[in-house]
N, C-alpha and C positions, 0 to 999 in steps of 0.2 A: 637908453642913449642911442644916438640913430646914429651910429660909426661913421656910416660912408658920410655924411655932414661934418661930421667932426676930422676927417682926413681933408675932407676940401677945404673946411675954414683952415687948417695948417698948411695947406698948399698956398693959401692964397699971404701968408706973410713969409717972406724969406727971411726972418728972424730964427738962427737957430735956439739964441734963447726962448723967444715966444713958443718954441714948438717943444723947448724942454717944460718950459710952466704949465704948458695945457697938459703934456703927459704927467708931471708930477702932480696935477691936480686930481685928475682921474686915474692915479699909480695901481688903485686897490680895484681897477676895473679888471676881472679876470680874463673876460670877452676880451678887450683893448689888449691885453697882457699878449693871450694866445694869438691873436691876428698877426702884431708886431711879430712875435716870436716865429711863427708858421711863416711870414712872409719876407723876413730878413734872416734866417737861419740859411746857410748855403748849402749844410746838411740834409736839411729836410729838402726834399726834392718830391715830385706828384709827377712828373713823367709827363705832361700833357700839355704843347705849346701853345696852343689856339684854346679858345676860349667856343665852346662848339654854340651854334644859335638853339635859341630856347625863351621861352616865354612865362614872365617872373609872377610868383601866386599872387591875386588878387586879394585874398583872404588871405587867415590868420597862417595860413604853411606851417614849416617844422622856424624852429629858433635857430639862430646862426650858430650857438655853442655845440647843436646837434650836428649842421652841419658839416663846422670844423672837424669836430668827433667823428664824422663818417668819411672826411676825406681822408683818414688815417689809410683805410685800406689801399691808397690810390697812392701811399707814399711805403707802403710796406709791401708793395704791389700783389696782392692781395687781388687785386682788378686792374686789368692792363688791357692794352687796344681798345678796339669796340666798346669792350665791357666797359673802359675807363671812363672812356669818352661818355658814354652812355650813364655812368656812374654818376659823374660831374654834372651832366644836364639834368639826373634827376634833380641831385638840391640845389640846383641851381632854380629851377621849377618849383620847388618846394618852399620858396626862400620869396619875401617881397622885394619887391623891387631894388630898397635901399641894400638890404641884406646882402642879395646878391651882387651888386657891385662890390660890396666889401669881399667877398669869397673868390671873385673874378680878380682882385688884389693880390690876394692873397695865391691864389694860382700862376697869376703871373710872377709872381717875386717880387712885386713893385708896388709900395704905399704909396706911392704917387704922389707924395706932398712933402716930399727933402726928410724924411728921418729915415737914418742911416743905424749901422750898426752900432757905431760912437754914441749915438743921441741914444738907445732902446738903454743902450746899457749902461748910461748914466742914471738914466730913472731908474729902470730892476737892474740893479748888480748881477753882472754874467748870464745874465739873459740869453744871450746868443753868444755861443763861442767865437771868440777872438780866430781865425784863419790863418794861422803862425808860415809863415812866407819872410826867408834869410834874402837880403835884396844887396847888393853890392852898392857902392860908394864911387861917385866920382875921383877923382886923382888928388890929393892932397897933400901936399908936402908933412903937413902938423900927424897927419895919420899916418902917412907914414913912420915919421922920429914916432910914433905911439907903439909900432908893434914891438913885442917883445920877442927878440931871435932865440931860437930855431923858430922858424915860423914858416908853414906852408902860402902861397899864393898862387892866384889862380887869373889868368887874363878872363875878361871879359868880352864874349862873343855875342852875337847877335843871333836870334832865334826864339822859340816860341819856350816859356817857359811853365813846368804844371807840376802836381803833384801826383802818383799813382798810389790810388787806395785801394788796398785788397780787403772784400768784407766778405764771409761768408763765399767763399771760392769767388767772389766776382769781382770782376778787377773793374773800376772807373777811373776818370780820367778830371782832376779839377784844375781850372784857373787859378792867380794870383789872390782872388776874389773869392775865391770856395764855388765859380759858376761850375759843372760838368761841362765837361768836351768830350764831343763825341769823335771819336778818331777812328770811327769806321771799320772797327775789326781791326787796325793792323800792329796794333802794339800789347792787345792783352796777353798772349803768351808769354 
């Protein structure tokens, strides 16, 4: 199955049903499984913004599932800077043409064809972790007579809001979305 054909034919209908049918069709594809997963996961992160220039195998190369499998070290960082960069354009070179767009997907965080974390995980159940984010409510009379007193309350400010994840003594920084923010050194302490 040539992936990156089948992510532009679902780009090209804005049916979220039509884009759940083509994945419930191909559900038992593992390749399709893992790309979704690797590329809508907010967890999974490869550290590598740009897509570095490279030149895609004309011949048979390695298989996308290897690939995938060898971007693991780029996400356990395992190969970081230079080495990453330099990692990445290996299979990327290694990879035909098509393949390598799907990979370049895939590194960007963007299937490019509207299937979201909602859609992955309607077809595989819990496929990609839900990013649990408590969001406040506009002003409501009904919600209000709803709380039950003693009850704490909290105004509502304006500002940037994220979550701090400590893994392994290292501390990151996500969005409402599970993106990372990079805040520059000044809050991991």
């Amino acid at each position: 199955m040539n992936l990156n054909k089948f992510f532009e034919s679902l780009a090209s209908n804005a049916s979220r049903n039509y884009k759940i049918e083509q994945l419930e069709s191909n559900r038992n594809n593992v390749v399709l499984r893992e790309v979704v997963r690797l590329a809508l996961d907010p967890f999974t992160q490869f550290y590598i913004r740009k897509i570095p220039t490279y030149t895609p195998n004309k011949g048979k190369g390695i298989s996308l599932k290897f690939a995938l499998d060898s971007i693991g070290d780029l996400s356990k960082r395992l190969v970081t800077g230079n080495a990453g960069i330099d990692h990445l354009r290996s299979n990327l070179e290694a990879l035909n043409y098509e393949d390598a767009k799907v990979l370049e997907r895939v590194i960007q965080k963007d299937l490019k064809c509207g299937v979201e974390v909602s859609t992955a995980n309607k077809v595989w159940k819990n496929l990609i972790p839900e990013y649990p984010v408590m969001l406040c409510s506009p002003f409501e009379q009904k919600l209000v007579d709803a709380v039950k007193f003693p009850a704490y309350t909290q105004m509502k400010m304006d500002g940037m809001r994220f979550n701090a994840i400590v893994k392994n003594g290292k501390c990151e920084f996500r969005s409402r979305n599970g993106k990372e923010i990079n805040l520059l050194g000044n809050l991991e302490q």
